[in-house]
TIMI-2910 file (N, C-alpha, C, CB; in pm, 1 decimal, decimal comma, always signed):
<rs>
+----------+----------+----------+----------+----------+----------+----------+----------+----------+----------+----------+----------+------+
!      n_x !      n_y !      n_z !     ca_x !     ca_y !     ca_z !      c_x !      c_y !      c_z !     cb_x !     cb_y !     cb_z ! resn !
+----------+----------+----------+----------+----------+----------+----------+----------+----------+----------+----------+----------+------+
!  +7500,5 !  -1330,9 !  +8068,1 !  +7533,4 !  -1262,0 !  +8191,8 !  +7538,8 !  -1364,4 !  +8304,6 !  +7429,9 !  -1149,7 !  +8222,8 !  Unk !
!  +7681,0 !  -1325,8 !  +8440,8 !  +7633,2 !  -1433,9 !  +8501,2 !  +7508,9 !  -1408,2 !  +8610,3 !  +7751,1 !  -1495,9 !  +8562,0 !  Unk !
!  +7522,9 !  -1475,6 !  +8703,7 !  +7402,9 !  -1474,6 !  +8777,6 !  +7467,9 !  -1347,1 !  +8893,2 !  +7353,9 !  -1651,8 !  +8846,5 !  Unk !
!  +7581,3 !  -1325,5 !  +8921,4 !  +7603,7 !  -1229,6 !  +9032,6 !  +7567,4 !  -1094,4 !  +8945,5 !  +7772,3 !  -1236,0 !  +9104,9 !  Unk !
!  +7628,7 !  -1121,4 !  +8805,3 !  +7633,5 !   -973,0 !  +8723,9 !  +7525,3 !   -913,1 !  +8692,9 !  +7693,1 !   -973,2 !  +8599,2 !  Unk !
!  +7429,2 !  -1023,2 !  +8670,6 !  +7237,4 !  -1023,0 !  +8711,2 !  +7162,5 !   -960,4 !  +8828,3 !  +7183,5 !  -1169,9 !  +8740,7 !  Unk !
!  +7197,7 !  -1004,7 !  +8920,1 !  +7168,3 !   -969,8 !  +9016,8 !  +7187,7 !   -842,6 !  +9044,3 !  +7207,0 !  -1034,4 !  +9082,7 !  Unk !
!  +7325,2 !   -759,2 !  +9030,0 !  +7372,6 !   -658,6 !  +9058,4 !  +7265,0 !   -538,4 !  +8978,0 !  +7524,8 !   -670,9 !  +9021,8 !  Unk !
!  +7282,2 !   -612,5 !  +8865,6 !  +7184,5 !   -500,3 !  +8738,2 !  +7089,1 !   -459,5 !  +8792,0 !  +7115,1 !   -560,1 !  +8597,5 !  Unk !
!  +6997,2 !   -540,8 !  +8933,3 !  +6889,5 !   -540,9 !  +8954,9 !  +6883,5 !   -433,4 !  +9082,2 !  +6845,2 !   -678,2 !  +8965,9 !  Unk !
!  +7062,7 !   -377,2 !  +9146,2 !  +7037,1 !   -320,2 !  +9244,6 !  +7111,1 !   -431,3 !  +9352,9 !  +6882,8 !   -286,3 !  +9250,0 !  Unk !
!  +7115,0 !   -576,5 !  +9332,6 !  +7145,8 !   -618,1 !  +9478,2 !  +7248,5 !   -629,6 !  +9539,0 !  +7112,8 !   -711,7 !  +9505,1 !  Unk !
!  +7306,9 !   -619,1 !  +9647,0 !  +7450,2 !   -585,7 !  +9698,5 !  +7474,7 !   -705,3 !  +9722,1 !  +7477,8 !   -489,7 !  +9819,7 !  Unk !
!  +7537,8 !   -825,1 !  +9637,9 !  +7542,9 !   -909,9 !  +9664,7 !  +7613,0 !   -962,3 !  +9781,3 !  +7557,5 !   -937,2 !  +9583,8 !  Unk !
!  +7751,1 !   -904,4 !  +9799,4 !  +7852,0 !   -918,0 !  +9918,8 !  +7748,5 !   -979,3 ! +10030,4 !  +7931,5 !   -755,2 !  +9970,4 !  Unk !
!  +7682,5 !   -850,0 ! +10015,6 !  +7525,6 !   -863,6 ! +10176,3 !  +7465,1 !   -988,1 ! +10115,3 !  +7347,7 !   -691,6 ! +10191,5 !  Unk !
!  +7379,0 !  -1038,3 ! +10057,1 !  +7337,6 !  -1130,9 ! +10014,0 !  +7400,4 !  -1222,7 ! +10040,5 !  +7317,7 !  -1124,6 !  +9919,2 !  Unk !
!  +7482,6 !  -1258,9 !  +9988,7 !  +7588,9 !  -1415,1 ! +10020,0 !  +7629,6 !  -1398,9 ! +10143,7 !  +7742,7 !  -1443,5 !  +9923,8 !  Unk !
!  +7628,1 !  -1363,4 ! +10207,7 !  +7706,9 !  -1344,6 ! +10366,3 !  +7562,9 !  -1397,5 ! +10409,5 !  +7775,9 !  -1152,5 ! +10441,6 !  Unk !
!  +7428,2 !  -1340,3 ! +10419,8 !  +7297,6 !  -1411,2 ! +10442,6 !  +7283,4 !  -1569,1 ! +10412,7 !  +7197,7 !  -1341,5 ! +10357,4 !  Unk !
!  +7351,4 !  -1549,7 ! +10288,0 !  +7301,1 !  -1728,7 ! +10294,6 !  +7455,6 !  -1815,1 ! +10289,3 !  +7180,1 !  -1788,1 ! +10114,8 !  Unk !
!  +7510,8 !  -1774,1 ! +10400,3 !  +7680,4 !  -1820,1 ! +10460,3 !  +7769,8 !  -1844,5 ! +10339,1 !  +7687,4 !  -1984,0 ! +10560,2 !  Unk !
!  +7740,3 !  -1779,0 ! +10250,0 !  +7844,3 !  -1783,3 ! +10120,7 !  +7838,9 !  -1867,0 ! +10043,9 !  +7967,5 !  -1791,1 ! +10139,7 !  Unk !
!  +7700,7 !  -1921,8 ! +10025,8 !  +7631,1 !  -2018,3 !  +9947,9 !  +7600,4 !  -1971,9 !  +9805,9 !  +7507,2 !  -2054,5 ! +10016,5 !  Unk !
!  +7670,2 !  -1922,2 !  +9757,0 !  +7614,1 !  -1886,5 !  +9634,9 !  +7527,5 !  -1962,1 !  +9544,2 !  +7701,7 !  -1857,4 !  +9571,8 !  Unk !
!  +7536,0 !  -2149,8 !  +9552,2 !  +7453,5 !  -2210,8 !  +9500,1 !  +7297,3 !  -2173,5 !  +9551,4 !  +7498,0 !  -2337,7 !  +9516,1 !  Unk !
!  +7301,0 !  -2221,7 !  +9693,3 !  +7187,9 !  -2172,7 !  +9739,5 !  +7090,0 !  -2105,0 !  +9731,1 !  +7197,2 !  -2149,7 !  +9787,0 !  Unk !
!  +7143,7 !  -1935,8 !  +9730,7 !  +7098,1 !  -1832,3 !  +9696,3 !  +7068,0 !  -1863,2 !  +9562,5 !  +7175,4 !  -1727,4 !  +9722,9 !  Unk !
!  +7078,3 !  -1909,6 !  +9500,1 !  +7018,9 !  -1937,4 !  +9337,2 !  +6929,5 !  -2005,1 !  +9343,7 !  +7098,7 !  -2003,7 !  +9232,2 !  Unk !
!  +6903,7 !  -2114,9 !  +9392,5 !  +6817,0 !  -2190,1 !  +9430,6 !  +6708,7 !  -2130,5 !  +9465,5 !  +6854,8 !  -2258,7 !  +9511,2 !  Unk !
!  +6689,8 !  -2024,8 !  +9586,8 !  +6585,3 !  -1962,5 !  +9612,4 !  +6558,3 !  -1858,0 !  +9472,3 !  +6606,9 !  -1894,4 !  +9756,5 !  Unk !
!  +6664,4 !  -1794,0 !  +9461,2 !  +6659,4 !  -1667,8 !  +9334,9 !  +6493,1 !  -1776,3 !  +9226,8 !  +6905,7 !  -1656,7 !  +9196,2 !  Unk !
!  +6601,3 !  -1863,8 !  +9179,0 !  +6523,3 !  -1913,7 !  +9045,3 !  +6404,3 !  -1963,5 !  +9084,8 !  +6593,6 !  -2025,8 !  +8959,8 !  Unk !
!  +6364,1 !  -1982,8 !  +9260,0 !  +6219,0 !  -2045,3 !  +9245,2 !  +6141,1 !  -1929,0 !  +9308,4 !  +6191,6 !  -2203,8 !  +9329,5 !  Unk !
!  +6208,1 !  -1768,3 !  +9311,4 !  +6125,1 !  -1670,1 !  +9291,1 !  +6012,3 !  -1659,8 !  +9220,7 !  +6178,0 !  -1599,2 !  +9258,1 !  Unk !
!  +6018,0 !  -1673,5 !  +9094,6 !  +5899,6 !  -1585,7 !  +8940,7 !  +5816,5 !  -1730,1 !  +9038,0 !  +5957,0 !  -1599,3 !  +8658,6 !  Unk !
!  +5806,7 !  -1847,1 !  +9056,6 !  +5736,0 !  -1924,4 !  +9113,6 !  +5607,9 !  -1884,2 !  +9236,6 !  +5833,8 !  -1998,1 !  +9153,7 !  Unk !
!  +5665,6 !  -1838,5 !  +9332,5 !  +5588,3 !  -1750,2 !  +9448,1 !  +5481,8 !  -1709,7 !  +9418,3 !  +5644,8 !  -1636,7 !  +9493,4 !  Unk !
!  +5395,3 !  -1737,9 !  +9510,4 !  +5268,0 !  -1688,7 !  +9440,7 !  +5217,7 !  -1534,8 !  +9465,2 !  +5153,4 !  -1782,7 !  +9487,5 !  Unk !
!  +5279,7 !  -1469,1 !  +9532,7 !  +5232,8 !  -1388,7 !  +9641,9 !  +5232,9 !  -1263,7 !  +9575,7 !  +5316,6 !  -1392,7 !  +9773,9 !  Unk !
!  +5329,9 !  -1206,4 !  +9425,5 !  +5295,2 !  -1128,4 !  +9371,8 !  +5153,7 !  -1125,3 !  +9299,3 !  +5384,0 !  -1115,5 !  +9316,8 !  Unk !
!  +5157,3 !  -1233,0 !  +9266,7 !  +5011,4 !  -1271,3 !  +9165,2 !  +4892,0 !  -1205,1 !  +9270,9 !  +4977,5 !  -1489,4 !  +9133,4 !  Unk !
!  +4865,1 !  -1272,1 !  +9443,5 !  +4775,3 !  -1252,9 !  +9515,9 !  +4767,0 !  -1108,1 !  +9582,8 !  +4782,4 !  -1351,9 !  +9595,7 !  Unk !
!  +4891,7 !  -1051,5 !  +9554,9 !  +4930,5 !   -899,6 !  +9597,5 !  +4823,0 !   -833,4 !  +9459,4 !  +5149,3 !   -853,5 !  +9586,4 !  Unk !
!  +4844,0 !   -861,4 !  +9344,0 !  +4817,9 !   -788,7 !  +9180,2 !  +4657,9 !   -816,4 !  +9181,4 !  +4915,5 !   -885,3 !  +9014,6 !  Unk !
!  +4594,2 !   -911,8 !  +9244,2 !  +4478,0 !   -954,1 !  +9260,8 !  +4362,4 !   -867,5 !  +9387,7 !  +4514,1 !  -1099,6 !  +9288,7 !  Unk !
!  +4455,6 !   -841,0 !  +9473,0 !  +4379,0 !   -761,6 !  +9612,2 !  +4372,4 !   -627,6 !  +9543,9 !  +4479,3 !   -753,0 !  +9784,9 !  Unk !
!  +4523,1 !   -585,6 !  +9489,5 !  +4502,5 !   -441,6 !  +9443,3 !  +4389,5 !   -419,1 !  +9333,1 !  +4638,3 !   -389,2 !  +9384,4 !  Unk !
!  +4333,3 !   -535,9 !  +9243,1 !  +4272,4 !   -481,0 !  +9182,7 !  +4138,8 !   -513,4 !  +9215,0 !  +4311,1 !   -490,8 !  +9076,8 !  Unk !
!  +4122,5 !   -584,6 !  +9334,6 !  +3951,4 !   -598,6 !  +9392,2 !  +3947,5 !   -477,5 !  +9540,7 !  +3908,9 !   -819,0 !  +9465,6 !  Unk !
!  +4084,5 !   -438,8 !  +9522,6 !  +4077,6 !   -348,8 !  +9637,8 !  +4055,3 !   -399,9 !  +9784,0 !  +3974,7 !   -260,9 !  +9610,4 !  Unk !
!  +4121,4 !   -448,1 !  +9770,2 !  +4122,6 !   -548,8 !  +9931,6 !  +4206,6 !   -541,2 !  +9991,9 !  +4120,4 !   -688,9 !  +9941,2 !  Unk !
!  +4180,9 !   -443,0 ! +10145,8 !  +4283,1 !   -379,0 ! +10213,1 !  +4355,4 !   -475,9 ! +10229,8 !  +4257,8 !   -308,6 ! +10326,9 !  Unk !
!  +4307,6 !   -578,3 ! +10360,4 !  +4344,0 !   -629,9 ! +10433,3 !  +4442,9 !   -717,1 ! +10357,1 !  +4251,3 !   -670,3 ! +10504,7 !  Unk !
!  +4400,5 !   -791,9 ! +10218,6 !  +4496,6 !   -882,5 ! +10154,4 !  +4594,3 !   -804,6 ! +10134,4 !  +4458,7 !   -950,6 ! +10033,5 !  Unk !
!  +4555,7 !   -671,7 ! +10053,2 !  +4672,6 !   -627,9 ! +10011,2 !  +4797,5 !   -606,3 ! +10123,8 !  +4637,5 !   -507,5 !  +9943,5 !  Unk !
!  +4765,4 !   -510,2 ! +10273,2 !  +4846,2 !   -522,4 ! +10352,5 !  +4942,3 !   -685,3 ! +10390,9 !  +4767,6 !   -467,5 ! +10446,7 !  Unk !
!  +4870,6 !   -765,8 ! +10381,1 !  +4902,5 !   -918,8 ! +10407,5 !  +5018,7 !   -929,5 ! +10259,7 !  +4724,3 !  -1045,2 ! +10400,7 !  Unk !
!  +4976,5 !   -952,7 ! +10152,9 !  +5069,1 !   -971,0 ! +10045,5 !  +5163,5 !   -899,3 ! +10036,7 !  +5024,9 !   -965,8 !  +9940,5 !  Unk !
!  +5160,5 !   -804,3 ! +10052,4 !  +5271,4 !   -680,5 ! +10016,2 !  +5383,7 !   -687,6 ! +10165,9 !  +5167,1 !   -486,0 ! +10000,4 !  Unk !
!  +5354,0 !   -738,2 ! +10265,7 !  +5395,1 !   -760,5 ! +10394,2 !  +5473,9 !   -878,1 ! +10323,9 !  +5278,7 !   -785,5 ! +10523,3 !  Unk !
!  +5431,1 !  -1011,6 ! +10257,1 !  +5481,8 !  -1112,1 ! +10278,3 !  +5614,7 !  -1048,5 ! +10074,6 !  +5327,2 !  -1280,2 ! +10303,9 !  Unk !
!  +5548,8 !   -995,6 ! +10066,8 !  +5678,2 !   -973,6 !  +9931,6 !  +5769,0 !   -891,4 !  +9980,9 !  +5631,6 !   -897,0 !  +9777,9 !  Unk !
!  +5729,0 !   -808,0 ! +10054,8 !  +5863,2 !   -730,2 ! +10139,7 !  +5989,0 !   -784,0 ! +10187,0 !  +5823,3 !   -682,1 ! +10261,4 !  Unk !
!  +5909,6 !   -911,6 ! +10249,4 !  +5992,5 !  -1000,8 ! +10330,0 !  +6095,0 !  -1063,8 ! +10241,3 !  +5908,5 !  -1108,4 ! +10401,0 !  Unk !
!  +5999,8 !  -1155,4 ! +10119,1 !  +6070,1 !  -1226,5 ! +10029,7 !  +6196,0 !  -1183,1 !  +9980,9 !  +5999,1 !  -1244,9 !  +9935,4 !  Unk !
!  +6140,9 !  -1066,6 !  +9873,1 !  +6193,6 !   -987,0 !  +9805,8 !  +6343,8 !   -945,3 !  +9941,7 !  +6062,9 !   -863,7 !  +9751,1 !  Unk !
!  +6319,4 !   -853,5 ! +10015,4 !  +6449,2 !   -799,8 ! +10100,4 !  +6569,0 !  -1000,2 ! +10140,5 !  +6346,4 !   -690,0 ! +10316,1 !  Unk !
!  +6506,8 !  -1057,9 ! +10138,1 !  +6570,6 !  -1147,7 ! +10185,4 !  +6686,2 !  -1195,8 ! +10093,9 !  +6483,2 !  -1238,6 ! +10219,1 !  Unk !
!  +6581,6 !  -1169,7 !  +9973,9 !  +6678,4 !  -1232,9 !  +9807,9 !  +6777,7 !  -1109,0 !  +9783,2 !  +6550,9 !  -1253,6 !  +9620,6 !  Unk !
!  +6766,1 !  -1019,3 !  +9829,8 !  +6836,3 !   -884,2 !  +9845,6 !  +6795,0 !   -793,5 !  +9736,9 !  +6992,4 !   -897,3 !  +9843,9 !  Unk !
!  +6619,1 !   -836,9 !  +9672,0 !  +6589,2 !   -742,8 !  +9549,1 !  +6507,2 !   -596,4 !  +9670,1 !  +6445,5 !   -848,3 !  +9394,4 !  Unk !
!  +6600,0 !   -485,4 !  +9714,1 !  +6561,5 !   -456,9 !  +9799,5 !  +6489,0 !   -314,2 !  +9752,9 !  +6657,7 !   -471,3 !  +9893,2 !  Unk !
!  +6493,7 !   -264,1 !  +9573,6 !  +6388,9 !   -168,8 !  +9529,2 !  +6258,4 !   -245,1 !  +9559,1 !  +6403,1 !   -125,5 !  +9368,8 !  Unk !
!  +6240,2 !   -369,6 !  +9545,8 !  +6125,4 !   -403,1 !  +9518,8 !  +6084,4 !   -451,0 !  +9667,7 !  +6118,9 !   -502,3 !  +9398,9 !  Unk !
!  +6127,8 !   -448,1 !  +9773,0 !  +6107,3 !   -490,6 !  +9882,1 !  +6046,3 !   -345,1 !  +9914,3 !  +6229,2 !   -558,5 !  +9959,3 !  Unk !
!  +6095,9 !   -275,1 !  +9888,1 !  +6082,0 !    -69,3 !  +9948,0 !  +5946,5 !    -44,6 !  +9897,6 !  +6216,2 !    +85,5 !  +9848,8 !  Unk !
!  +5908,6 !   -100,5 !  +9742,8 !  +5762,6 !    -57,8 !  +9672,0 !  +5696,4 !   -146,3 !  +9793,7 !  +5721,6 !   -116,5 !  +9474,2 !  Unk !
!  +5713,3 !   -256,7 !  +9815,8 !  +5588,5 !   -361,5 !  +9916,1 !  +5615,7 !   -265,4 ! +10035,3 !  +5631,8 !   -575,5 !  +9961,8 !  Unk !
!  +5709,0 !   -227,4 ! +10085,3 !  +5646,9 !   -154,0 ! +10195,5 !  +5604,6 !    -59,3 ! +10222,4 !  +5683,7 !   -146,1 ! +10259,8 !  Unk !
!  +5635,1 !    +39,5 ! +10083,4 !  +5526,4 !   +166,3 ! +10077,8 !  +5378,5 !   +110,4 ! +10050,6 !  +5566,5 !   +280,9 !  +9944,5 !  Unk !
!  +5374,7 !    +45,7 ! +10011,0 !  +5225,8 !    -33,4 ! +10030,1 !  +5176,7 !    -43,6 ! +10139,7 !  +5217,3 !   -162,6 !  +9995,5 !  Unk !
!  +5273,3 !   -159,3 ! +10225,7 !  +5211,1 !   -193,5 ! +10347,8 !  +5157,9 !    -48,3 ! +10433,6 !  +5324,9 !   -284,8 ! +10433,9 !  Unk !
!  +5238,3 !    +52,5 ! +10410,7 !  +5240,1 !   +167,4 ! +10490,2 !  +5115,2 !   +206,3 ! +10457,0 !  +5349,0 !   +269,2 ! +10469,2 !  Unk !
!  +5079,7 !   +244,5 ! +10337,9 !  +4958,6 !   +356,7 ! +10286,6 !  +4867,9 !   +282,8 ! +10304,4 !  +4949,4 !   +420,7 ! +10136,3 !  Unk !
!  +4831,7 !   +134,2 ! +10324,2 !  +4717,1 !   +115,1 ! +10374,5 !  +4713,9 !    +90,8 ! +10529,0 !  +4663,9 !    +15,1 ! +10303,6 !  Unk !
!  +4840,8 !    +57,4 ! +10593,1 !  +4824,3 !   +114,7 ! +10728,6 !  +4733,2 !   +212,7 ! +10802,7 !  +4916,8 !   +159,2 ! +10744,5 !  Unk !
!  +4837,9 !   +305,4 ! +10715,3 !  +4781,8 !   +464,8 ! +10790,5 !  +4703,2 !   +506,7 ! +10675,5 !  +4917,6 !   +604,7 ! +10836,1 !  Unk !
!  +4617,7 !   +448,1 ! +10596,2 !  +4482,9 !   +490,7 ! +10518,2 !  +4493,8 !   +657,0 ! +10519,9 !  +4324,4 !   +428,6 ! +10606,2 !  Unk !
!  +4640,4 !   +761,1 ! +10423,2 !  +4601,2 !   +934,1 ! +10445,6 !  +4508,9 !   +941,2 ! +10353,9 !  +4722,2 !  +1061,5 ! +10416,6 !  Unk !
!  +4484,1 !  +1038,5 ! +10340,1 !  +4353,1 !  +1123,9 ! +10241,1 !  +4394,9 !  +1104,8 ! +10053,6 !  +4360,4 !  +1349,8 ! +10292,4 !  Unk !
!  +4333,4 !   +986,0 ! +10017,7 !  +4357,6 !   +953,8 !  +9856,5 !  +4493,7 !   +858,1 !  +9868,5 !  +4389,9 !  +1116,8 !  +9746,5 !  Unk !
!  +4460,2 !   +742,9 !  +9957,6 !  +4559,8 !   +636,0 !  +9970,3 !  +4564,1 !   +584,1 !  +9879,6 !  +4553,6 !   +550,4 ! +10053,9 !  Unk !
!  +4425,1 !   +538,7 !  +9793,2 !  +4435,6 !   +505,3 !  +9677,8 !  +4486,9 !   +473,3 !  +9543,1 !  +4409,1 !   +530,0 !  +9677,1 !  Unk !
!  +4477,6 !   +650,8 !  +9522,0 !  +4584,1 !   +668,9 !  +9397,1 !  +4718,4 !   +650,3 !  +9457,8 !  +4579,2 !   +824,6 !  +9319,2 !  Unk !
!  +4740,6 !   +667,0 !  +9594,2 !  +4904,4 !   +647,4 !  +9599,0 !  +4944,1 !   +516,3 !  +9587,8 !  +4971,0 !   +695,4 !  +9728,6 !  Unk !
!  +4832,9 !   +439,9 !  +9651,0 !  +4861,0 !   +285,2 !  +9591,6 !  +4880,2 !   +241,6 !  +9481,0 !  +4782,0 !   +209,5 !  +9607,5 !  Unk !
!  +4816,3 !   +266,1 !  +9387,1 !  +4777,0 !   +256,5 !  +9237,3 !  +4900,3 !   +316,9 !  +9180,7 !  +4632,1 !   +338,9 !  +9189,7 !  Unk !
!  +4987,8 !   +448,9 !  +9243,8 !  +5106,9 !   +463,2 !  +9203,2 !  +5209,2 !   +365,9 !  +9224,4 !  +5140,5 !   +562,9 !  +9244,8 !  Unk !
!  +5217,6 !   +337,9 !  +9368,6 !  +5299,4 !   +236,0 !  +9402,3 !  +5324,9 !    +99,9 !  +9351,0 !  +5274,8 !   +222,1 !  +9498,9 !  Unk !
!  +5217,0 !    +92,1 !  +9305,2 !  +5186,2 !    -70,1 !  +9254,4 !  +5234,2 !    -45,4 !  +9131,9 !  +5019,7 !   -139,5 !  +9250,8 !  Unk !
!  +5238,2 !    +96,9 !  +9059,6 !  +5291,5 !    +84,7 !  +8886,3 !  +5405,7 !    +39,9 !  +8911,3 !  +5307,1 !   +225,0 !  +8780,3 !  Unk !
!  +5515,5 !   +112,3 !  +8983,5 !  +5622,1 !   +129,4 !  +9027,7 !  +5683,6 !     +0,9 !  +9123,9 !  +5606,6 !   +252,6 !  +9086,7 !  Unk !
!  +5624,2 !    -86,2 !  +9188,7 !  +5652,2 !   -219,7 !  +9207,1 !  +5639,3 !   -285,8 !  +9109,6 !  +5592,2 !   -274,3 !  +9291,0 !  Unk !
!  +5548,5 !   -328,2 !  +9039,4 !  +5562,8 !   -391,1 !  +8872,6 !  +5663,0 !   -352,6 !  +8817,6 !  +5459,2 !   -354,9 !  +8767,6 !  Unk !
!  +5701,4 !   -264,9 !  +8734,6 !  +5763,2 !   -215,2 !  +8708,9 !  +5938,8 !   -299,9 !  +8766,3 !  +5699,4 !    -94,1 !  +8744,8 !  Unk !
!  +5970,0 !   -279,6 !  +8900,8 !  +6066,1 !   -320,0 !  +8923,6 !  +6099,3 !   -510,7 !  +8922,8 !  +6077,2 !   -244,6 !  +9036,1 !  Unk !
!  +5914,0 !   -533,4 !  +8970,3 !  +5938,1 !   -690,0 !  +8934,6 !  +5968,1 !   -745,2 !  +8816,9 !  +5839,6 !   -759,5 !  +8958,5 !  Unk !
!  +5923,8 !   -663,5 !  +8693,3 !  +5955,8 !   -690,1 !  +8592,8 !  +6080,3 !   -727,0 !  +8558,6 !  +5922,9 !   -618,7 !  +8541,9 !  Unk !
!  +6161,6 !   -622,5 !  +8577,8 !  +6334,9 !   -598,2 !  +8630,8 !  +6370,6 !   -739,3 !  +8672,1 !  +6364,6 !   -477,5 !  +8786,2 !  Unk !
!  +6316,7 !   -755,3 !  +8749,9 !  +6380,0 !   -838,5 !  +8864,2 !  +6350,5 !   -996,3 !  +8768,8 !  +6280,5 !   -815,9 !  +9053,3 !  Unk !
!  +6294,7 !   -988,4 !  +8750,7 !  +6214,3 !  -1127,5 !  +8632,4 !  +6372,5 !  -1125,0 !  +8538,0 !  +6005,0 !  -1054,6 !  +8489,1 !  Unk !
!  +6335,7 !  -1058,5 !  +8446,0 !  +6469,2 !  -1038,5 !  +8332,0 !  +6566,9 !  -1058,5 !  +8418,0 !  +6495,6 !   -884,6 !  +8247,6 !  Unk !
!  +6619,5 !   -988,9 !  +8502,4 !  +6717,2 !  -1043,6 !  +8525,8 !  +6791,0 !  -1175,9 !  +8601,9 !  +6739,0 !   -969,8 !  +8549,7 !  Unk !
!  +6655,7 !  -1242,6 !  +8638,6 !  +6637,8 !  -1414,7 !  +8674,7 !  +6677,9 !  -1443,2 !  +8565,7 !  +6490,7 !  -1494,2 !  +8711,0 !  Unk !
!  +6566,8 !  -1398,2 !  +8462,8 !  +6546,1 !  -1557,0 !  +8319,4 !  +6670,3 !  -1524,2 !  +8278,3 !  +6401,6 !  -1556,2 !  +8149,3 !  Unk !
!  +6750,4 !  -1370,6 !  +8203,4 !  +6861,0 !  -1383,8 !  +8158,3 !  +7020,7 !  -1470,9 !  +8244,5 !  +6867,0 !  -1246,5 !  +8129,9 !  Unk !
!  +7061,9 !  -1471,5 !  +8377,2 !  +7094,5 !  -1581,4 !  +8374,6 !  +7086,5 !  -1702,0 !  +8422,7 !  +7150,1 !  -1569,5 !  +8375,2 !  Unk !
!  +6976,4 !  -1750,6 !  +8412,9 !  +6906,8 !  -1929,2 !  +8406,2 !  +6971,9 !  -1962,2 !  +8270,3 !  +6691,8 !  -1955,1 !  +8394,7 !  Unk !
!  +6961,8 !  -1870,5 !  +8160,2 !  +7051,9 !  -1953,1 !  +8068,8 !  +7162,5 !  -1991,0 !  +8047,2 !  +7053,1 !  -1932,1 !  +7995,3 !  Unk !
+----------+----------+----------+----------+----------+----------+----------+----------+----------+----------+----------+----------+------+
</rs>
């Protein structure tokens, strides 16, 4: 698969994407492939499971960013239903986190496969 046809699988509008990085398509690969690298999912997967507001708001803030920039923008939407529910802490934020977070995995996963498949 190539790398645009990759990308797309994943949801991303590439048109929008390449116009972001002035029609660099090398570029944008460049960042793409030193994604799975980032540490920030790992430190996001780590707060959620010591339960640590404050990181988690902080990580999930900074994958929002990442993620929307590379144009993986399901997985930018899970980090900011995150950021939100511990914002505004409603009644059993918790489990909604614990949902959210299946459901961001879940899409990073996605988003992984469809890196490694075309790096080759």
């Amino acid at each position: 698969m190539d790398f645009l046809a990759a990308m797309e699988s994943v949801g991303v509008d590439s048109q929008t994407v390449l116009r972001r990085f002035s029609g660099m398509e090398m570029l944008w690969k460049k960042f793409v492939f030193r994604f799975p690298e980032d540490p920030t999912y790992s430190s996001l997967e780590q707060a959620v499971l010591k339960q640590e507001d404050e990181e988690i708001e902080r990580q999930a803030h900074a994958l929002k960013g990442v993620a929307a920039n590379l144009g993986f923008d399901q997985l930018s939407q899970h980090a900011n239903q995150i950021v939100q529910l511990v914002r505004q802490r409603p009644e059993g934020y918790w489990d909604m986190i614990k949902q959210e977070w299946e459901q961001l995995k879940a899409v990073y996963q996605k988003v992984l496969e469809a890196i490694n498949c075309c790096k080759q």
